[in-house]
N, C-alpha and C positions, 0 to 999 in steps of 0.2 A: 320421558321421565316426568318433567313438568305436565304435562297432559293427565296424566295419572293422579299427581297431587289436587288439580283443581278438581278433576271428578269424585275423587274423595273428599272434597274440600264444600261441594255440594250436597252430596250424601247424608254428611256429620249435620250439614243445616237442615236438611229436610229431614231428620231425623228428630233433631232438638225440638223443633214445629209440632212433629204429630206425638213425639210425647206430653206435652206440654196440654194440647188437645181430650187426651185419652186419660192421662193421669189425676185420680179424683182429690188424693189426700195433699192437703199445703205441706205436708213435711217432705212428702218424698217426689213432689215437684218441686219443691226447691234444692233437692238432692242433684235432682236431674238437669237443671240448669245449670249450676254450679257445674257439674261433670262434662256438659257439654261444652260451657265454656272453656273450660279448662283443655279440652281435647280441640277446639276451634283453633285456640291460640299454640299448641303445640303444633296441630298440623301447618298453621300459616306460617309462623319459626322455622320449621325445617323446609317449609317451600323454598322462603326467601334464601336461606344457606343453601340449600342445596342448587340455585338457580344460580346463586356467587360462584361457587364450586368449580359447574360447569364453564360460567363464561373464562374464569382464569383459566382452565385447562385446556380453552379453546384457544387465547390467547398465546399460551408457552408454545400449543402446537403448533399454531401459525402466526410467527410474528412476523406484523405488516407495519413496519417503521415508513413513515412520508414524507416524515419535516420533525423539527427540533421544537420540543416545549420551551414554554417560557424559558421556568428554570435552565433550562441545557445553556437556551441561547446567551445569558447572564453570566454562566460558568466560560464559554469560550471567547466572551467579549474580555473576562476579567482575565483569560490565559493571551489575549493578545490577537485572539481570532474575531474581530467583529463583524455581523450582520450589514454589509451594504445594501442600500436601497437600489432598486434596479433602475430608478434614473439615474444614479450617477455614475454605473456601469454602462447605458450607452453613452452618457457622457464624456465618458472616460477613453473608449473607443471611437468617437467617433458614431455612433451609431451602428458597432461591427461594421467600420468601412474596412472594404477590403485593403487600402494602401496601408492597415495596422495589422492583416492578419500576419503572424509569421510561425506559424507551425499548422500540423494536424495529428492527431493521436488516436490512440482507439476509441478515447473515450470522445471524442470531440475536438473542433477548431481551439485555435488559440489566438490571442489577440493582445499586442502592445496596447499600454495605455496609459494616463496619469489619473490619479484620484484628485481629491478635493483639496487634500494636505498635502500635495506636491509630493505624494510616492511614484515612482516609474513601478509598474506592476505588468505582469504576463497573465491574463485575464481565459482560463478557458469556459465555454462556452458547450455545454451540455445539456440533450434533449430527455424530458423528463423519464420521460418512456421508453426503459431500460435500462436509464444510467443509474436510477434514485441507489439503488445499494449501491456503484462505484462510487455517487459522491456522498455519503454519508462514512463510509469507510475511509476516503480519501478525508474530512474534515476530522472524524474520530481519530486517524492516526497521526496528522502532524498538528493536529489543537492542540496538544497535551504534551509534546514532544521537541524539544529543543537541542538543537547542535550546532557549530558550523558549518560540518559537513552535511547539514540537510536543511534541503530549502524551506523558506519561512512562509506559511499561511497565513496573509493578512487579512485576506476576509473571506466570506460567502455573500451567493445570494440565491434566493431560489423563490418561485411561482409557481404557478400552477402547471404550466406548460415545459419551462424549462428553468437552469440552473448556473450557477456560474459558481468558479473556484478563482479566488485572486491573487497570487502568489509575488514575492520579492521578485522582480527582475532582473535576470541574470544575464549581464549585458553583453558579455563574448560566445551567448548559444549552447550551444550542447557539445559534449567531447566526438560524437559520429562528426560533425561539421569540420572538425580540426584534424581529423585521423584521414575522412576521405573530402574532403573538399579540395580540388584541386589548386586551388590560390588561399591555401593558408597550411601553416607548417609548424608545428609544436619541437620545441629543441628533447634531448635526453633529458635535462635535467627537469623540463616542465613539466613532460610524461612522469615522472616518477614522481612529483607534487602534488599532479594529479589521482594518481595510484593511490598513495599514502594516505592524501585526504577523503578519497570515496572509499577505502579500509578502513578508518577510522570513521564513518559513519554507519559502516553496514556492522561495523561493532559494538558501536551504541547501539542498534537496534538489537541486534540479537544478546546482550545483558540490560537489557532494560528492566529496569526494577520490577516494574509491572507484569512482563513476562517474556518471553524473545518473541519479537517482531519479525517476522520472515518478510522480505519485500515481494520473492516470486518473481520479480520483470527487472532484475539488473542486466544492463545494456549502456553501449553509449550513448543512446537519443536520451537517458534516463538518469544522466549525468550531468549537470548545466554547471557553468564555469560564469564566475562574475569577474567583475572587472578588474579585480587580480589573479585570475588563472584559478581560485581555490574552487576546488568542487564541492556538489553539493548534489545531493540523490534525489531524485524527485518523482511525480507517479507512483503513486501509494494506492490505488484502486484496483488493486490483488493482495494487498500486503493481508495477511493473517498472525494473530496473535496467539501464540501458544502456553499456556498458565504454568507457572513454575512449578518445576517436577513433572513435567507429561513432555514424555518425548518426540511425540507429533503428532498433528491432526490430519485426517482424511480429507480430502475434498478433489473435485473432478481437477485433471489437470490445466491449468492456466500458463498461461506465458508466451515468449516470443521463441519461435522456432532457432534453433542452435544454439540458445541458450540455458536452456532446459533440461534440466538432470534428467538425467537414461533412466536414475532408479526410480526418479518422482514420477517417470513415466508408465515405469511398468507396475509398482505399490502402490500410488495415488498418497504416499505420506509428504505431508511437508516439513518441514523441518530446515533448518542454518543449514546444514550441509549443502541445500540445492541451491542457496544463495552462493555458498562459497565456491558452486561450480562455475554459476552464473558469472562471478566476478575473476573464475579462473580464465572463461573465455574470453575478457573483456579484459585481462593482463596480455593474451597473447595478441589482441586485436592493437595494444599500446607499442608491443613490442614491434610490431609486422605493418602492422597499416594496411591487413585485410581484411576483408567478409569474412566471417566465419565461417561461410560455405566458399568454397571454390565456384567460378564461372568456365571454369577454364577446363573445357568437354575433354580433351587430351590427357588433364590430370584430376577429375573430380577426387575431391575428397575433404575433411571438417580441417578446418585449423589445428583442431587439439593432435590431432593423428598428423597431418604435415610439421607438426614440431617434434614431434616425439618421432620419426622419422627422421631427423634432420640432426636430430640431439646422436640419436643411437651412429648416424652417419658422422658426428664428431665435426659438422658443418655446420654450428652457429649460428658462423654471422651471416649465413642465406637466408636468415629468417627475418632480419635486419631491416627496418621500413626502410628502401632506397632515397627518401626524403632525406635522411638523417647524415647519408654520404658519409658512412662509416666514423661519426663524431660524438661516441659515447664510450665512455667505459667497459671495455670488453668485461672485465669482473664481474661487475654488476649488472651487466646486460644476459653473463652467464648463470649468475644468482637467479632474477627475476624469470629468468624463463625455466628453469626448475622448478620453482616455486610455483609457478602458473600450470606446467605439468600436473606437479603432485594437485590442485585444486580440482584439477578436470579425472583423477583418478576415482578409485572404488570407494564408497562410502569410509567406510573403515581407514582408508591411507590420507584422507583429506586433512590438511591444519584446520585449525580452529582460525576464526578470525584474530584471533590475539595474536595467533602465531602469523599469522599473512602481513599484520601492523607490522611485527615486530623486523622480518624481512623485507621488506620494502623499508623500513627506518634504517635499515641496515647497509641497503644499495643503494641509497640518498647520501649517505655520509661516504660511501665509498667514490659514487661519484663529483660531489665535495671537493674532496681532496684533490683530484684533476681540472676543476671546473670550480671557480665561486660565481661565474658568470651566468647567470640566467637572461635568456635573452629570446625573443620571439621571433622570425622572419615572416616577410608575407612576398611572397613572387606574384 
């Protein structure tokens, strides 16, 4: 298309030329000039729009985001998310010495650390090349975003090669570490603290003003617990935003296997719903203190289906984490594991996260009443 324009764009001048040449009377060469002119500057006006045209269109078609413009980085310093320099991220580390690493995730290592101004921070560490949408997504959704039950971004960093995400440090680990570590042990009542606080953040995300927030990857490695037991949701590099009034978006399926809605499987929609499956399986894994898959070749089968087997069987408390040595609230242990049922059920039968708050608030106060005692054991 441009191509076309400059060949006409010579034409019109080689044309002005040999009139100007040829033509003998002063009046009507300067008819001819004028006209030429006039058609020079038109055709170069619609080159130059018509070249603007094309680049934005190129642009919407494929947009290739790298790094954060000035303005952006100004806006997330002034929400709380500030830009760290990458010396004082190896600083911070150690120079990623291995005796600070303590995790790995899909997106990358992770690494303890202190900053400048004496924050304890959990530092991960991301290679540019492939991750740059995980961590622009992960910076865009908790920049802007504030709860207690969701972990806090205190900073970024990023080069050319690779990148870093700097988060609040949450000093008792993740909820997998407390559920299956074998020398650490969560009471009843701290599991349903737990519960309560990571339902009341996956319900800030899905009314969030700006639009529901799907996280896509709830799990317990996904779950970090600070130095009072309260949780807090973390791993936002799947999270999708859905604009209010549109009841889901498309996209290829992501996540961590058994956690993962059957129907987000077989439709590819996202939508709250596959969160609140996600978070159904991740009540019965509180309840039970299993895998969500069986190991056990004699009895394969998911968690969701070994409860609902066991319910229909009118056998309960065999579902019961053997940790726990039968010292919880039969009531509320019957509550929450229907509850976690109906979550893992068919689109349509699923609560809403409001209603999951409001049940788990329910079986906290009921076990209350038996228990004021919160207390932790470690063997």
């Amino acid at each position: 298309m441009i191509g076309t324009f400059d060949a006409s764009f010579i034409l019109l001048f080689a044309c002005f030329f040999i009139l100007i040449l040829t033509l003998g009377q002063s009046g009507r060469l300067v008819f001819v000039v004028i006209s030429a002119i006039v058609i020079i500057i038109i055709v170069v006006a619609s080159w130059h729009f018509l070249k603007r045209r094309f680049k934005e269109k190129t642009v919407k078609a494929y947009p290739q985001k790298e790094s954060f413009s000035v303005s952006e980085e100004l806006i997330l310093e002034e929400q709380g998310c500030r830009k760290i320099p990458i010396e004082e991220i190896y600083a911070a580390t150690s120079n990623l010495h291995v005796h600070n690493f303590i995790g790995q995730g899909m997106s990358g290592k992770v690494y303890k650390g202190i900053l400048q101004n004496g924050w304890h921070v959990a530092i991960k560490h991301m290679i540019k090349d492939g991750q740059s949408e995980t961590f622009l997504r992960e910076v865009a959704s908790l920049s802007h975003v504030r709860h207690p039950n969701l972990v806090i971004l205190r900073g970024y960093c990023e080069d050319q090669l690779q990148c870093f995400l700097v988060y609040e440090m949450c000093m008792n680990g993740c909820l997998s570490e407390w559920l299956f570590g074998k020398q650490k042990m969560l009471s009843w009542v701290q599991r349903l603290k737990i519960a309560v606080g990571s339902a009341r953040g996956l319900l800030f995300l899905h009314t969030h003003e700006g639009g529901c927030i799907v996280h896509r990857d709830i799990k317990p490695t996904n779950i970090l617990l600070d130095a009072n037991f309260e949780a807090k949701l973390s791993d936002f590099g799947l999270s999708k935003l859905i604009d209010l009034g549109v009841s889901h978006v498309s996209s290829e399926v992501r996540g961590t296997f058994g956690y993962v809605d059957p129907e987000y499987r077989r439709n590819h929609h996202v939508n709250a719903a596959g969160d609140v499956y996600s978070f159904g399986m991740v009540l019965l894994q509180i309840l039970s203190g299993k895998r969500v898959i069986s190991l056990d070749v004699t009895m394969p089968a998911s968690l969701d289906k070994m409860a609902k087997n066991l319910t229909n069987e009118g056998n309960i408390a065999a579902f019961a984490d053997p940790k726990l040595n039968g010292d919880f609230s039969f009531e509320a242990f019957d509550l929450v594991l229907k509850l976690a049922i109906s979550c893992t059920a068919h689109k349509w039968q699923r609560p809403s996260m409001e209603q999951v708050v409001k049940k788990l608030e329910e079986a906290l106060r009921v076990s209350a009443r038996s228990s004021e005692v919160f207390h932790i054991s470690i063997s």
